[in-house]
Biopython code that builds the backbone (N, CA, C, O; Angstrom):
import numpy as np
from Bio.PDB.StructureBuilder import StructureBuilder

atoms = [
    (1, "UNK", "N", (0.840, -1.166, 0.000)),
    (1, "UNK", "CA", (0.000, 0.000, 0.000)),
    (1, "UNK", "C", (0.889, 1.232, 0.000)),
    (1, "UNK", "O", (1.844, 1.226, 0.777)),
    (2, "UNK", "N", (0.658, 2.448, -0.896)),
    (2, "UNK", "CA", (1.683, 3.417, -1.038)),
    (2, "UNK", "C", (0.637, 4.476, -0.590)),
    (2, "UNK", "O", (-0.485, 3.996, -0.423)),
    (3, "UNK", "N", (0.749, 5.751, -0.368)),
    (3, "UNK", "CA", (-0.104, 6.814, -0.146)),
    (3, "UNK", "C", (1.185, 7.843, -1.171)),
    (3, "UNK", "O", (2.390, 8.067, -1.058)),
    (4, "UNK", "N", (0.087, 8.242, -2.151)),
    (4, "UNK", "CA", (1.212, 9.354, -2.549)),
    (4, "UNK", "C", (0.657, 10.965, -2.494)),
    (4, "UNK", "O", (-0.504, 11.287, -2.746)),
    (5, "UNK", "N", (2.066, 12.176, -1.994)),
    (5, "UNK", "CA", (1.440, 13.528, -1.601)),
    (5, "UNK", "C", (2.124, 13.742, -2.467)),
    (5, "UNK", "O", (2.957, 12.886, -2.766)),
    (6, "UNK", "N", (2.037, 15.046, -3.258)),
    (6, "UNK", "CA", (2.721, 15.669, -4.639)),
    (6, "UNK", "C", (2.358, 17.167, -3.549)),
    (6, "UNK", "O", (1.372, 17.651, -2.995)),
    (7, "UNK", "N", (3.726, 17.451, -3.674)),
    (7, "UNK", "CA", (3.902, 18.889, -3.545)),
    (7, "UNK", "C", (4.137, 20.516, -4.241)),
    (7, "UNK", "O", (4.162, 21.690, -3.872)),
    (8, "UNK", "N", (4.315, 19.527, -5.739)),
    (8, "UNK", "CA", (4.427, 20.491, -7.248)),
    (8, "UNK", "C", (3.805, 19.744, -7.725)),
    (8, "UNK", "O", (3.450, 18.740, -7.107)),
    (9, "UNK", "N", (3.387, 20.018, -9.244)),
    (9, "UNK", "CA", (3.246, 19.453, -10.365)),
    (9, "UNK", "C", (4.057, 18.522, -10.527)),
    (9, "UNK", "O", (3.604, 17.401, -10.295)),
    (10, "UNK", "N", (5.073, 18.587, -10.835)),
    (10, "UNK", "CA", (6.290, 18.049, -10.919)),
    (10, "UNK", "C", (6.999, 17.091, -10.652)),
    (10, "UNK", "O", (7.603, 16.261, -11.333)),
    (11, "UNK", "N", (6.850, 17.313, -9.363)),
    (11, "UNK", "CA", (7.385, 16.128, -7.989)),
    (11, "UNK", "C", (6.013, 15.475, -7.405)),
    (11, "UNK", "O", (4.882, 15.894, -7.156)),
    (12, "UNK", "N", (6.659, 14.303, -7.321)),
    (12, "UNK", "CA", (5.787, 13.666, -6.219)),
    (12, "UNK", "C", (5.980, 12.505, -5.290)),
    (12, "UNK", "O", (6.136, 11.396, -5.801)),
    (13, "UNK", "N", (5.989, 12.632, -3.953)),
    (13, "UNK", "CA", (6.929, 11.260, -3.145)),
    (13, "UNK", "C", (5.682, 10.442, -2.452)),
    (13, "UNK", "O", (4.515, 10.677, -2.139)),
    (14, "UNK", "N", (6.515, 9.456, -2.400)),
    (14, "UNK", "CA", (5.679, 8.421, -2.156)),
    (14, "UNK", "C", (5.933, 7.756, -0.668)),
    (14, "UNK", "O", (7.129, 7.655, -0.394)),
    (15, "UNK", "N", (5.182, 7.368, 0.162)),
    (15, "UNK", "CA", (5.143, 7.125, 1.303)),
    (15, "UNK", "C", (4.750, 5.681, 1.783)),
    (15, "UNK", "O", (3.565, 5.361, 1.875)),
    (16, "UNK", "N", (6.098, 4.545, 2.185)),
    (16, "UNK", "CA", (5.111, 3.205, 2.388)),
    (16, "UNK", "C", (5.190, 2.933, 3.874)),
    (16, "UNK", "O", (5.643, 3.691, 4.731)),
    (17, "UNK", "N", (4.707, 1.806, 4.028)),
    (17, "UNK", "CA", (3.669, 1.608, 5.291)),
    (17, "UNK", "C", (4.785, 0.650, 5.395)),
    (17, "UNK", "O", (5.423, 0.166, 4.460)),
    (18, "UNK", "N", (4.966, 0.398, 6.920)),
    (18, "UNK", "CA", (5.958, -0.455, 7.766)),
    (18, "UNK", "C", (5.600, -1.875, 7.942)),
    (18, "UNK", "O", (4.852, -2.113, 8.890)),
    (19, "UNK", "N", (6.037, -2.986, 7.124)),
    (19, "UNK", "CA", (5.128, -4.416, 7.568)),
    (19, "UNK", "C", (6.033, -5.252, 8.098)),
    (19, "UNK", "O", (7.175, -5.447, 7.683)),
    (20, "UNK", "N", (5.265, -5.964, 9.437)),
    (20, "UNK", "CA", (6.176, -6.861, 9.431)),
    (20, "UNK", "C", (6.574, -8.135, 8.618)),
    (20, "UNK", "O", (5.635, -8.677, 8.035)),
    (21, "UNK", "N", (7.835, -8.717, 8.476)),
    (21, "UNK", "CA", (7.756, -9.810, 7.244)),
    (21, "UNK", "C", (7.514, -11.253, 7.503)),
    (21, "UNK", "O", (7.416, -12.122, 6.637)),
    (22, "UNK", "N", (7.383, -11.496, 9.460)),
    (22, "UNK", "CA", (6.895, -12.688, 9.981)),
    (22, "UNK", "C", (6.172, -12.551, 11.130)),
    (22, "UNK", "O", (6.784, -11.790, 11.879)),
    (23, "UNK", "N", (5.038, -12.979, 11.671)),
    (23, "UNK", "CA", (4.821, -12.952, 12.507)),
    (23, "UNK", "C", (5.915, -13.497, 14.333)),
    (23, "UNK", "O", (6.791, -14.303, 14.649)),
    (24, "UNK", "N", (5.357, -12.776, 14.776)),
    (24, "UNK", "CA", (5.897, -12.638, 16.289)),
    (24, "UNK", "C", (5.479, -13.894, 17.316)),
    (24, "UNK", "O", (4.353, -14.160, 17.738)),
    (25, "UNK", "N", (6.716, -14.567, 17.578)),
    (25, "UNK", "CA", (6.518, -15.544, 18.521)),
    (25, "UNK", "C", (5.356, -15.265, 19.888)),
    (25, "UNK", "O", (4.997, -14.097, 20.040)),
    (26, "UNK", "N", (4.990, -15.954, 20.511)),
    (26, "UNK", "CA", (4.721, -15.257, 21.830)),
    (26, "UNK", "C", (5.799, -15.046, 22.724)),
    (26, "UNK", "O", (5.981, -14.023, 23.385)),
    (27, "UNK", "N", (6.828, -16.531, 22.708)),
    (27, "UNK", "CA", (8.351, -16.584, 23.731)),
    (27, "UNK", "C", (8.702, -14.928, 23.323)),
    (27, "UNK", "O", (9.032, -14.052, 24.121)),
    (28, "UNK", "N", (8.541, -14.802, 21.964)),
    (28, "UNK", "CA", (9.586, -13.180, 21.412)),
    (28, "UNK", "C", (9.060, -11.951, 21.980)),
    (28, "UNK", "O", (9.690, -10.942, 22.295)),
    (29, "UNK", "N", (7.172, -12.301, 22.107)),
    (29, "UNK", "CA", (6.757, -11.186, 22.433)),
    (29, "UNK", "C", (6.633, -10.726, 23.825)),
    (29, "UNK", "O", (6.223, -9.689, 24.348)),
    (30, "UNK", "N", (7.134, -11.869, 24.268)),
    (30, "UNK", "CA", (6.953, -12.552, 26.245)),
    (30, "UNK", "C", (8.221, -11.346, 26.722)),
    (30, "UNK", "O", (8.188, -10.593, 27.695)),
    (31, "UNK", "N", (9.309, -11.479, 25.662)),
    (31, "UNK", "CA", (10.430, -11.266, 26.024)),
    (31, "UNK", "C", (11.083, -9.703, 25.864)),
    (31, "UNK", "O", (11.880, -9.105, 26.588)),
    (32, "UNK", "N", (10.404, -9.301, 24.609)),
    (32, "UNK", "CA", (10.345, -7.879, 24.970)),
    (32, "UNK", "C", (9.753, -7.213, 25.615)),
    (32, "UNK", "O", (10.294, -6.156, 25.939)),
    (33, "UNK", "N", (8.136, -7.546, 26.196)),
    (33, "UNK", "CA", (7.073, -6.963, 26.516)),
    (33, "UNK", "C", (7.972, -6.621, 27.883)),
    (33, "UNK", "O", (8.226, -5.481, 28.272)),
    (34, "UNK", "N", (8.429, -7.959, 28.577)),
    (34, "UNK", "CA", (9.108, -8.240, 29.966)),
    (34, "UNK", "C", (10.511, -7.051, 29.714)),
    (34, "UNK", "O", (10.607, -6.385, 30.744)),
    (35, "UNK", "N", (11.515, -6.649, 28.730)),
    (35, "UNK", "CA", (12.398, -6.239, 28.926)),
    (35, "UNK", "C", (12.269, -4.459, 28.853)),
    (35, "UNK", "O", (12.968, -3.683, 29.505)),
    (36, "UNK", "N", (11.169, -4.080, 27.864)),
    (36, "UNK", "CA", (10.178, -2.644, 27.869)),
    (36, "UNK", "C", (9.877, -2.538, 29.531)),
    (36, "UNK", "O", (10.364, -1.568, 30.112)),
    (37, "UNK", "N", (9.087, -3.515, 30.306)),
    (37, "UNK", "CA", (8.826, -3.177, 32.041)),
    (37, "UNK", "C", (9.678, -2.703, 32.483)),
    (37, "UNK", "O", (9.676, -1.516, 32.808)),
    (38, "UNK", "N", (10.968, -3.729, 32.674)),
    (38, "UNK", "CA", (12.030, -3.593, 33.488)),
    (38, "UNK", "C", (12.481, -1.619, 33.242)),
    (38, "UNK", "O", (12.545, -0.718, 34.079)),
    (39, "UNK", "N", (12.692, -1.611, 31.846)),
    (39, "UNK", "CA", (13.648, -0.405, 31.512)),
    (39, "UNK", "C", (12.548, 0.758, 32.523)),
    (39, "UNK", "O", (13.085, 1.518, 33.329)),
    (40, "UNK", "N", (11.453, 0.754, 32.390)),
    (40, "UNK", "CA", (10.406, 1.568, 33.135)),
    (40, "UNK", "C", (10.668, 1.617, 34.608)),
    (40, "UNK", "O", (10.907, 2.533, 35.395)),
    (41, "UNK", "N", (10.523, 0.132, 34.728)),
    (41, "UNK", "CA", (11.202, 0.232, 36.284)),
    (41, "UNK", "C", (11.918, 0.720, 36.624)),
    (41, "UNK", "O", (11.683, 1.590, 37.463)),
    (42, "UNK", "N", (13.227, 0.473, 36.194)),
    (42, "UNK", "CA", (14.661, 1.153, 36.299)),
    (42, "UNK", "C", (14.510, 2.861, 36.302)),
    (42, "UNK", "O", (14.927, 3.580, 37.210)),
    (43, "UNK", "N", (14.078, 3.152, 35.538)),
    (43, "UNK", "CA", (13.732, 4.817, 35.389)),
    (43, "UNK", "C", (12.902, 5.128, 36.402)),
    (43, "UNK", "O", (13.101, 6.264, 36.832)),
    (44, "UNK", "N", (12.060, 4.543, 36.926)),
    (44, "UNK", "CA", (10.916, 5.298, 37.668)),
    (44, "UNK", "C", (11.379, 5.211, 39.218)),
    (44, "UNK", "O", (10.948, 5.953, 40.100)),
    (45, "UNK", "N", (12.316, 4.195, 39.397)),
    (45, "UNK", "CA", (13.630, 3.725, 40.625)),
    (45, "UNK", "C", (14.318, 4.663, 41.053)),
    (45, "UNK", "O", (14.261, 5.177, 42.170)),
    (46, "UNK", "N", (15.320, 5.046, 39.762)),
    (46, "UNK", "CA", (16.055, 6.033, 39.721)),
    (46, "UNK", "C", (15.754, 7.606, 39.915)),
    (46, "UNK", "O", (16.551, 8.463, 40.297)),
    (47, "UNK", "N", (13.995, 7.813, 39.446)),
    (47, "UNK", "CA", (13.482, 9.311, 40.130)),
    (47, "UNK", "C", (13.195, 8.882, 41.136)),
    (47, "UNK", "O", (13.800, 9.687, 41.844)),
    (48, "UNK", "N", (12.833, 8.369, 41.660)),
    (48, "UNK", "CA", (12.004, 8.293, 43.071)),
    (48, "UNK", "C", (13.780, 8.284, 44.024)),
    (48, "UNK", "O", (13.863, 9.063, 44.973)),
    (49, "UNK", "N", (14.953, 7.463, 43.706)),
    (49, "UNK", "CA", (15.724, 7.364, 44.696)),
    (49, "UNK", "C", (16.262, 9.291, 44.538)),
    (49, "UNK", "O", (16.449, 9.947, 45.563)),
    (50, "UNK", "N", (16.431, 9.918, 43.130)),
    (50, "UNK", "CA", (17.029, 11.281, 43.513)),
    (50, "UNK", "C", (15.929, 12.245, 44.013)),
    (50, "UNK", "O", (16.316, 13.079, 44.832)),
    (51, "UNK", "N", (14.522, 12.279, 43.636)),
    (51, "UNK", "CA", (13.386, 12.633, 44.643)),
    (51, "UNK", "C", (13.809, 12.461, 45.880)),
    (51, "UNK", "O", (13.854, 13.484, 46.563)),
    (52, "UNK", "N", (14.167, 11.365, 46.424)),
    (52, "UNK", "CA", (14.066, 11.112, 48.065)),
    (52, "UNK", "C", (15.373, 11.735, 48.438)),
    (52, "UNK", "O", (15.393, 12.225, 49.567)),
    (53, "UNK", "N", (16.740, 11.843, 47.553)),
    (53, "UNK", "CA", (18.133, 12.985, 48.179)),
    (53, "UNK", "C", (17.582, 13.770, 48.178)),
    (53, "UNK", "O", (17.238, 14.165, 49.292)),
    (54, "UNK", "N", (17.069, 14.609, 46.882)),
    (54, "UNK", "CA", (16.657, 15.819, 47.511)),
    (54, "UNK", "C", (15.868, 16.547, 48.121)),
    (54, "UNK", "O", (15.912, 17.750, 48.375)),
    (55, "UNK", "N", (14.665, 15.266, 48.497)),
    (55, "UNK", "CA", (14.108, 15.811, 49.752)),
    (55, "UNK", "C", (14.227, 16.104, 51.323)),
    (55, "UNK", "O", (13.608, 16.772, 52.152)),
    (56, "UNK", "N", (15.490, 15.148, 51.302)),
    (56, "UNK", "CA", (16.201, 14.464, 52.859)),
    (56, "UNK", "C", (17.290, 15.672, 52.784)),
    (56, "UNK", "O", (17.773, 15.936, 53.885)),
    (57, "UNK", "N", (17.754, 16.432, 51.733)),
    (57, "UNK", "CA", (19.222, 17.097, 51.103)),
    (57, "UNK", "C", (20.130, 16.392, 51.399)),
    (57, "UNK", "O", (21.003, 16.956, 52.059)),
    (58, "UNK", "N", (20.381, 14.715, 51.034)),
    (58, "UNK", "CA", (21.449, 14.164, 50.841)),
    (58, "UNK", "C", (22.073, 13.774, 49.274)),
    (58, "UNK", "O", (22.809, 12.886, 48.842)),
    (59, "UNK", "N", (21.296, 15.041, 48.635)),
    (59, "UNK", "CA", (22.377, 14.945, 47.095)),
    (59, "UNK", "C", (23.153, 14.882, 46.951)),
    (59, "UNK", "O", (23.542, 15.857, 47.594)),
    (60, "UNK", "N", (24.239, 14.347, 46.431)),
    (60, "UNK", "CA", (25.246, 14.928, 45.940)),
    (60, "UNK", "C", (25.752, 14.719, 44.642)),
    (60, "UNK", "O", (26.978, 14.636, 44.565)),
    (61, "UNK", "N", (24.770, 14.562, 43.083)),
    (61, "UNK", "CA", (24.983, 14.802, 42.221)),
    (61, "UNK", "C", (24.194, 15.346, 41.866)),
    (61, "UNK", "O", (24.033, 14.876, 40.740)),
    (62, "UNK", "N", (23.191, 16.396, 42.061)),
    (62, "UNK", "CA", (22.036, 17.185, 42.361)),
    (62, "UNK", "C", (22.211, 18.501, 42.859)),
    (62, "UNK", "O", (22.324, 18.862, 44.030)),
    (63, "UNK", "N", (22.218, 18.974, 42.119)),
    (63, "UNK", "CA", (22.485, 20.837, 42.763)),
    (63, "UNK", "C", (20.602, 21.442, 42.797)),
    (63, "UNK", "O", (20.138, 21.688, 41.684)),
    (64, "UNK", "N", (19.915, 21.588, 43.680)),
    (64, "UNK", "CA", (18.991, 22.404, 43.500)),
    (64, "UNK", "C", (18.933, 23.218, 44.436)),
    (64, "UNK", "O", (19.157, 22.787, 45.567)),
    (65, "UNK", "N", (18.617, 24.631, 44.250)),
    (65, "UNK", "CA", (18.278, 25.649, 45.686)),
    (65, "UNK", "C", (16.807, 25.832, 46.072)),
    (65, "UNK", "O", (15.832, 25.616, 45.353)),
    (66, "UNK", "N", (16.823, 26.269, 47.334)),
    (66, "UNK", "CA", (15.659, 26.114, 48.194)),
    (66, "UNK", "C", (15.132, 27.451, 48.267)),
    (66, "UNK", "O", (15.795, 28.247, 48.931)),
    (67, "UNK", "N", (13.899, 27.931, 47.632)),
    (67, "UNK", "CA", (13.197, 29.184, 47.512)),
    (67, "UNK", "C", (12.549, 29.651, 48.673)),
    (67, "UNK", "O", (11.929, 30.714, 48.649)),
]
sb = StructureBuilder()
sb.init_structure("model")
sb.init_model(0)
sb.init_chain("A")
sb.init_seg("    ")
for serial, (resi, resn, name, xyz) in enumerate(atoms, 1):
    if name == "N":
        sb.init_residue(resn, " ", resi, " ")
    sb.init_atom(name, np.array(xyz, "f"), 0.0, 1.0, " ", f" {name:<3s}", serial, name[0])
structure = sb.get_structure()
């Protein structure tokens, strides 16, 4: 499937659609779905532990001042 936009007369580009070329295991889909969580985890870990320095003010790779 192509969608085409022409921006002159002249020219015109063409735009295709992303397919996949096999379907997706479940083990495959088990395994990213599980490795997408973790990375979330990890991030949402990591604010909450520099949230809690600089609420306690035991930063110390954290510079913020107090208004």
């Amino acid at each position: 499937m192509s969608f085409t936009s022409s921006y002159t007369d002249e020219q015109s580009i063409h735009f295709y659609m992303a397919v996949p070329k096999k379907r997706t295991s479940a083990s495959k889909k088990r395994i990213h779905k599980n490795f997408w969580k973790r990375k979330g985890y990890w991030a949402a870990l990591k604010a909450f532990c520099l949230g809690k320095s600089l609420s306690t003010g035991n930063s110390k790779s954290f510079c913020a001042t107090n208004k």
